[in-house]
C-alpha positions as a Markdown table, in Angstrom:
| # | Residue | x | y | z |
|---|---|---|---|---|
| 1 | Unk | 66.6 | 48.0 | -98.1 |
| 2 | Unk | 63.3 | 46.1 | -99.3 |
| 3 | Unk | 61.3 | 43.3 | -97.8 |
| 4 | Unk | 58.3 | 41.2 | -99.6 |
| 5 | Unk | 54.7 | 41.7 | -99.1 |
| 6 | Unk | 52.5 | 38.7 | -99.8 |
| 7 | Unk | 49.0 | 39.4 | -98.2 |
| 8 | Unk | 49.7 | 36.9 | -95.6 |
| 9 | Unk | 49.5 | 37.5 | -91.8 |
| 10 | Unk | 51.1 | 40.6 | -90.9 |
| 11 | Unk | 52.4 | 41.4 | -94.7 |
| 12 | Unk | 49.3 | 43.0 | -96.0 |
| 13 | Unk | 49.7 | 45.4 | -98.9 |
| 14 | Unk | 46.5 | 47.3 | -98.0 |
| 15 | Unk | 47.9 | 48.0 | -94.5 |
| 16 | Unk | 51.0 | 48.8 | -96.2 |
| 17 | Unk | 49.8 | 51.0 | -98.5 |
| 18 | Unk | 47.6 | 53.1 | -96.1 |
| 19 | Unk | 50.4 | 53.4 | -93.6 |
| 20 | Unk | 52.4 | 55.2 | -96.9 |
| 21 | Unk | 49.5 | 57.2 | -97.7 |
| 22 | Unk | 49.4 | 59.0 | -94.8 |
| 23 | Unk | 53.5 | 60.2 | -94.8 |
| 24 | Unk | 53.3 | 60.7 | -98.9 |
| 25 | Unk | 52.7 | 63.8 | -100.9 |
| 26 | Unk | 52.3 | 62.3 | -104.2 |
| 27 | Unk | 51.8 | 59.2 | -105.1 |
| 28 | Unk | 52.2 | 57.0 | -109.1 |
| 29 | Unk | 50.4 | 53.9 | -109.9 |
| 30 | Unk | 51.2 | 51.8 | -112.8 |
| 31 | Unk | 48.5 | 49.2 | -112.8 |
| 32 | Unk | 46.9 | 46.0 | -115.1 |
| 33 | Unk | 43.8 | 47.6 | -114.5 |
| 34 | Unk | 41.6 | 49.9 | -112.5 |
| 35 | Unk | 38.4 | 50.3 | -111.3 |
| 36 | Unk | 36.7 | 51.5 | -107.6 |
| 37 | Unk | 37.3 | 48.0 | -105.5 |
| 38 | Unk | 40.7 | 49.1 | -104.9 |
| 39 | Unk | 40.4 | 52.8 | -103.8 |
| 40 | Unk | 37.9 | 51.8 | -101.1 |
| 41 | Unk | 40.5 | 49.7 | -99.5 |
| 42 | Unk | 42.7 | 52.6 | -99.2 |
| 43 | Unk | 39.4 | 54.8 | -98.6 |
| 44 | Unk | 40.6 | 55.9 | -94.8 |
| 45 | Unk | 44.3 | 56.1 | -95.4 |
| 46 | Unk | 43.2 | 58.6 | -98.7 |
| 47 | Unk | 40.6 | 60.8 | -96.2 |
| 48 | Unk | 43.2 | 61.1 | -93.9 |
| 49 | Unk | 45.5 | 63.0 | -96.0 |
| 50 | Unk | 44.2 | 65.8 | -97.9 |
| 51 | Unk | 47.4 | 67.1 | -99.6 |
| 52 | Unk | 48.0 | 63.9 | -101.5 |
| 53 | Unk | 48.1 | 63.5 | -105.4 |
| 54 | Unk | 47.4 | 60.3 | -106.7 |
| 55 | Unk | 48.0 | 59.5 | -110.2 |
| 56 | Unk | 47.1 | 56.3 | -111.7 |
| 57 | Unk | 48.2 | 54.8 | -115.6 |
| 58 | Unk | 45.9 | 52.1 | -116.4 |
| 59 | Unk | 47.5 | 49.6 | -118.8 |
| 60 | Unk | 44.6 | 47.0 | -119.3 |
| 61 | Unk | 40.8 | 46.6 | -119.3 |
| 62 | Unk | 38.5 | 44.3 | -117.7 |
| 63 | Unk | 35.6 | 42.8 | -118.8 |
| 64 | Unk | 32.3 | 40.8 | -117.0 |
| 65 | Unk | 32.0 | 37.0 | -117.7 |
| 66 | Unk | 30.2 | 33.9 | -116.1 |
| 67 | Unk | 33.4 | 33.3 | -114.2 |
| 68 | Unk | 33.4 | 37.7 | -112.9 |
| 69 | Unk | 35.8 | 39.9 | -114.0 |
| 70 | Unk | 38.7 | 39.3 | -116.4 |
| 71 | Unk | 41.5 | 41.1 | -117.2 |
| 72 | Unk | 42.8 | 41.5 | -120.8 |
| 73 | Unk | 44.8 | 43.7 | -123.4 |
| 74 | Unk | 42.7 | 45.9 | -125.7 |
| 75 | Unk | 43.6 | 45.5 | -129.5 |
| 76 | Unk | 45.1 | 49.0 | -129.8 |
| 77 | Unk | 46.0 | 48.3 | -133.4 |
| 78 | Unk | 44.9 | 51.2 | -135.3 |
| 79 | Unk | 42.3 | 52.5 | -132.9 |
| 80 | Unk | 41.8 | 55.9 | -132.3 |
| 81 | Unk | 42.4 | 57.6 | -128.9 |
| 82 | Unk | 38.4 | 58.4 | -128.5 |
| 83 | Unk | 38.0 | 54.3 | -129.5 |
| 84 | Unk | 40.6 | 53.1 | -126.5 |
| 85 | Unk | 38.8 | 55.9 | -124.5 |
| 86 | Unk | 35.0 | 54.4 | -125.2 |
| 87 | Unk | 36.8 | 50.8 | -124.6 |
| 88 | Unk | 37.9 | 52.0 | -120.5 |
| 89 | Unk | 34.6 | 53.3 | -119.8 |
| 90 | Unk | 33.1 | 50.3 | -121.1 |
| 91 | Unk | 35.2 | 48.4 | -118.4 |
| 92 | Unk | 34.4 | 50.6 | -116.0 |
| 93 | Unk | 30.9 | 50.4 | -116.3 |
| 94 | Unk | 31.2 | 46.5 | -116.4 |
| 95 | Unk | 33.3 | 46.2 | -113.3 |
| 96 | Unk | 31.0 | 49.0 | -111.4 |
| 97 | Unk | 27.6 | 47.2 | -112.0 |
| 98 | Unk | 28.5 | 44.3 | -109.9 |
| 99 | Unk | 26.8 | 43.1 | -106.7 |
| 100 | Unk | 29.9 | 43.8 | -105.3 |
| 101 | Unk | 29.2 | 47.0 | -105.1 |
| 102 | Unk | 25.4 | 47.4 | -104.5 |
| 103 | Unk | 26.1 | 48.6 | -100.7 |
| 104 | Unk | 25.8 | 51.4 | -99.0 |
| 105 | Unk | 29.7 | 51.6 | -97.9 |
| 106 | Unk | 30.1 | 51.6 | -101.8 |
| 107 | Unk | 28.1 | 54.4 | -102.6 |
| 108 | Unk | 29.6 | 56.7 | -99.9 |
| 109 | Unk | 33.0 | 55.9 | -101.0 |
| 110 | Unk | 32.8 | 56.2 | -104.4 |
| 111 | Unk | 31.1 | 59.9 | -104.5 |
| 112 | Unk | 34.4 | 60.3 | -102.2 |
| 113 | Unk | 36.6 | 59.3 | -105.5 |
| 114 | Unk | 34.5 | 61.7 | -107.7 |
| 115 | Unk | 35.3 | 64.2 | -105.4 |
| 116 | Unk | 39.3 | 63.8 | -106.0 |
| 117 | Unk | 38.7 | 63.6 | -109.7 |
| 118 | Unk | 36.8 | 66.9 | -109.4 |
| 119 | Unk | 39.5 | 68.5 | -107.4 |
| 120 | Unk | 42.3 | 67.2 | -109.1 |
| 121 | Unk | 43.6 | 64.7 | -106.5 |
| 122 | Unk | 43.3 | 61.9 | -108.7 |
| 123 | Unk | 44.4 | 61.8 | -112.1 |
| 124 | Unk | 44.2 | 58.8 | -114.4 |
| 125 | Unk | 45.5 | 58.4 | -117.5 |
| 126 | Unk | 45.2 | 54.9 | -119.9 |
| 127 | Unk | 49.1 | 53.6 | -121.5 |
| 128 | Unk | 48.2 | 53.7 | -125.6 |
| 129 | Unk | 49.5 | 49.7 | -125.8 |
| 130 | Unk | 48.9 | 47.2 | -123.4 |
| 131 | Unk | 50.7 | 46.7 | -119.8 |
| 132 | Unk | 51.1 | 44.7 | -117.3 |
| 133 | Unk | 52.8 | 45.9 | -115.0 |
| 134 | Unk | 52.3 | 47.0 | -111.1 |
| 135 | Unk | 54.4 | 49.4 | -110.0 |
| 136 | Unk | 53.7 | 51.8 | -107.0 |
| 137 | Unk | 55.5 | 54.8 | -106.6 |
| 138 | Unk | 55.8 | 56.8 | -103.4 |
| 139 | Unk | 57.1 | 60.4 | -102.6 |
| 140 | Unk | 57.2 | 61.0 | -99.2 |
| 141 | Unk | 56.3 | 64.4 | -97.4 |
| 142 | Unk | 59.1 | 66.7 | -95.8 |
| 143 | Unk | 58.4 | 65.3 | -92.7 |
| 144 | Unk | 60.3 | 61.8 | -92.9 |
| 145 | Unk | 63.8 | 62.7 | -92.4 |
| 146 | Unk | 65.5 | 59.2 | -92.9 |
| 147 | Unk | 64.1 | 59.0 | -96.1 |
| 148 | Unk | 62.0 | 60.4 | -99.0 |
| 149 | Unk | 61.0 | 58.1 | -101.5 |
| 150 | Unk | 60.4 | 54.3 | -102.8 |
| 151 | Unk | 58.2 | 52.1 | -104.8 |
| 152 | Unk | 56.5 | 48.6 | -104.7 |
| 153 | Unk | 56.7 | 46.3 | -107.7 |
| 154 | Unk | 55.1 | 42.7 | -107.9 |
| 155 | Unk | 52.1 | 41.2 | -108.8 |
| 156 | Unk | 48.8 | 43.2 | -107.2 |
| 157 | Unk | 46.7 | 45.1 | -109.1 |
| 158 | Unk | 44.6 | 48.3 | -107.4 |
| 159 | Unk | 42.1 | 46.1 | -106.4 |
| 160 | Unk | 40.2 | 44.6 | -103.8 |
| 161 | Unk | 41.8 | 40.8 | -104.3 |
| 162 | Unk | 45.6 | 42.0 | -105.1 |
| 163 | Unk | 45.6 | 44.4 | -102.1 |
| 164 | Unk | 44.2 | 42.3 | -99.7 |
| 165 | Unk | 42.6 | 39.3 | -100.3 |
| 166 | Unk | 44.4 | 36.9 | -102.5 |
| 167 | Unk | 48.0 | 35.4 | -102.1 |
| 168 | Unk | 50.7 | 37.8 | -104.5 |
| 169 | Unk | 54.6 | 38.3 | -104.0 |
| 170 | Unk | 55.4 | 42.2 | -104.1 |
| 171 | Unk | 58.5 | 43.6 | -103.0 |
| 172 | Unk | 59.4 | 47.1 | -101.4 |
| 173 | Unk | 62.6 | 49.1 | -102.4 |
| 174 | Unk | 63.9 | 52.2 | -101.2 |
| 175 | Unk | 67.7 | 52.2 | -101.1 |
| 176 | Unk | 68.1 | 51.4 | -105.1 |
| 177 | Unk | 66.5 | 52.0 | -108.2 |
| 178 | Unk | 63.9 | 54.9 | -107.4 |
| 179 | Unk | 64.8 | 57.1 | -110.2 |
| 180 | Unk | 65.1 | 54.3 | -113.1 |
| 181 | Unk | 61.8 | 53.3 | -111.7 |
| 182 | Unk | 60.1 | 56.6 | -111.9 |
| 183 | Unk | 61.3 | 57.2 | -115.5 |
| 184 | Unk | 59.8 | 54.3 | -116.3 |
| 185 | Unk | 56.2 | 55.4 | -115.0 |
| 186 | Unk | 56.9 | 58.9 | -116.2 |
| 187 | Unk | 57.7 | 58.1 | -119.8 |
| 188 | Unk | 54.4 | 55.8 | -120.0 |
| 189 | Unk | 53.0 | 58.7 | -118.6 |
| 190 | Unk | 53.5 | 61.8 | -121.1 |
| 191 | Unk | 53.2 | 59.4 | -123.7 |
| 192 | Unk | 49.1 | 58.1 | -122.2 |
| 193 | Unk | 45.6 | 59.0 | -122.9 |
| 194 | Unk | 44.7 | 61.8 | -120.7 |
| 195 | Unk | 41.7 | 60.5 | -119.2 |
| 196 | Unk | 40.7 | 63.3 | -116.1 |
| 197 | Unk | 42.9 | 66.6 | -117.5 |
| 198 | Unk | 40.8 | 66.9 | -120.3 |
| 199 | Unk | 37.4 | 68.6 | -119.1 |
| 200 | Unk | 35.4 | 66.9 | -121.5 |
| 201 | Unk | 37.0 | 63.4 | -121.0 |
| 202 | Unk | 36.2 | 63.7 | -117.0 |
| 203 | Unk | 32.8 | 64.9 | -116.7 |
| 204 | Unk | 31.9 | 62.1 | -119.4 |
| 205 | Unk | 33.8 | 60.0 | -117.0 |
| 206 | Unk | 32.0 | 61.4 | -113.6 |
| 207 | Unk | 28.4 | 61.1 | -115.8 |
| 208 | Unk | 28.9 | 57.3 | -116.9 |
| 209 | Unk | 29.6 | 56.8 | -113.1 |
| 210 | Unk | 27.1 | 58.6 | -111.7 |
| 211 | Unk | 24.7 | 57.8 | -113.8 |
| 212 | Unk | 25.0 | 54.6 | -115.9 |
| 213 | Unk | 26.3 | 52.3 | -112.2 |
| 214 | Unk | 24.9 | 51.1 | -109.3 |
| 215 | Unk | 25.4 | 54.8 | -107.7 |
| 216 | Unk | 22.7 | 56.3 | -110.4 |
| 217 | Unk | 19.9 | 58.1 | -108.0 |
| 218 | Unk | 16.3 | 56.6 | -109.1 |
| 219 | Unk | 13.2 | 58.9 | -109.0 |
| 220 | Unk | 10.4 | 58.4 | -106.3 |
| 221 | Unk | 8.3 | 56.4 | -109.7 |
| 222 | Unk | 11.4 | 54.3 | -110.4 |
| 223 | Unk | 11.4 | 52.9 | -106.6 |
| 224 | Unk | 7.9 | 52.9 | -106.9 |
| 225 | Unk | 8.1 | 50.7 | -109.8 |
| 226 | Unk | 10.8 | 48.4 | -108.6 |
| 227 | Unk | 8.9 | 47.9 | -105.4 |
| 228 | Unk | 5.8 | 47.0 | -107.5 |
| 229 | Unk | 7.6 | 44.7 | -109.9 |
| 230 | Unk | 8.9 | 42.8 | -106.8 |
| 231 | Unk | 5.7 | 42.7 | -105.2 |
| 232 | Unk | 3.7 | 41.5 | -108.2 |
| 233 | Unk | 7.1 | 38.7 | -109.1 |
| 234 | Unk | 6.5 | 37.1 | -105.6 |
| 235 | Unk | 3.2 | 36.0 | -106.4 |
| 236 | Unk | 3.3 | 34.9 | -109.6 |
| 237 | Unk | 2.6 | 31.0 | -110.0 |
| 238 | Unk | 0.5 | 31.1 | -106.6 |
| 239 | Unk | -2.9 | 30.0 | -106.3 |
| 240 | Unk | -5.0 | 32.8 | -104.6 |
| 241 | Unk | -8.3 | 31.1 | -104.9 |
């Protein structure tokens, strides 16, 4: 069985998505690229079930122009694990600093994400050459009888826009091609940059987060200073004679 889910009406892959979070115990994303806009569409859905594993294989980058983010393919040509490592963070930190994100729902969310990384939950990993695929893989808990597992190929990334906001053509399968699917994502992912399973990896990921984005904590004198910056930036060019 599989029907198509195009982010029209009723066929919302966010809703989808969240109403699969909730039955699954593990789930594996193959996606272009990945950054925070699309775990806070699934934020509920992800609080709502504390047992879930969420791995995600990032196969692209992004980076910030005039026209917002872009999607593209590293050169992976003889770079180094550590270079294609420095590259993701450098996306990340691109896609993060965004107005976008300067809100508060943002910043309560995202400390939500650390949290998984921290525990475990979610575990990322970055594909050694370029993909561009989507590909969503779900194991279902013990508790759904007429079935136990399928996946959603198409064309949404784990974002914001491919989840919920922009026209794409997906397609969800459960009666055929589960396991040929899943050794797909699970070759990519023994053979991927281990991003959060290696200790010093993740807390250099958690620190460029929590301190080099939008969610960095300024001191009393940095508020202080902003505030005063603002302040003195409003008059400038006035007459006050």
């Amino acid at each position: 069985m599989g029907y198509f889910i195009t982010n029209n009406g009723a066929k919302d892959l966010k809703k989808r998505l969240n109403q699969l979070i909730s039955v699954s115990e593990e789930i594996k994303a193959l996606v272009g690229f990945f950054y925070f806009s699309g775990l806070k569409e699934l934020y509920d859905g992800l609080r709502k079930n504390p047992s879930l594993t969420l791995k995600v294989l990032v196969g692209r980058n992004v980076d910030r122009t005039i026209y917002g983010l872009i999607e593209y393919g590293e050169n992976s040509k003889g770079a180094s694990d550590r270079e294609k490592i420095d590259e993701y963070f450098a996306s990340i930190k691109k896609s993060l600093n965004s107005e976008d994100f300067d809100n508060k729902e943002f910043y309560e969310q995202a400390r939500f994400f650390i949290d998984l990384i921290r525990e475990g939950r979610l575990i990322i990993r970055k594909t050694h050459k370029p993909n561009h695929a989507k590909l969503y893989i779900f194991k279902l808990n013990e508790m759904q009888i007429a079935r136990r597992e399928l996946f959603i190929t198409g064309s949404s990334n784990l974002t914001y826009y491919g989840l919920s906001y922009q026209d794409e053509f997906n397609v969800e399968i459960s009666d055929f091609g589960f396991q040929e699917a899943e050794k797909y994502f699970d070759n990519l992912w023994e053979r991927a940059i281990k991003i959060t399973e290696d200790d010093v990896i993740k807390k250099e990921l958690i620190s460029l987060v929590e301190e080099k984005t939008l969610l960095r904590k300024i001191t009393p004198f940095e508020a202080y200073v902003y505030v005063l910056k603002n302040y003195i930036d409003s008059y400038q060019g006035k007459d006050l004679s």
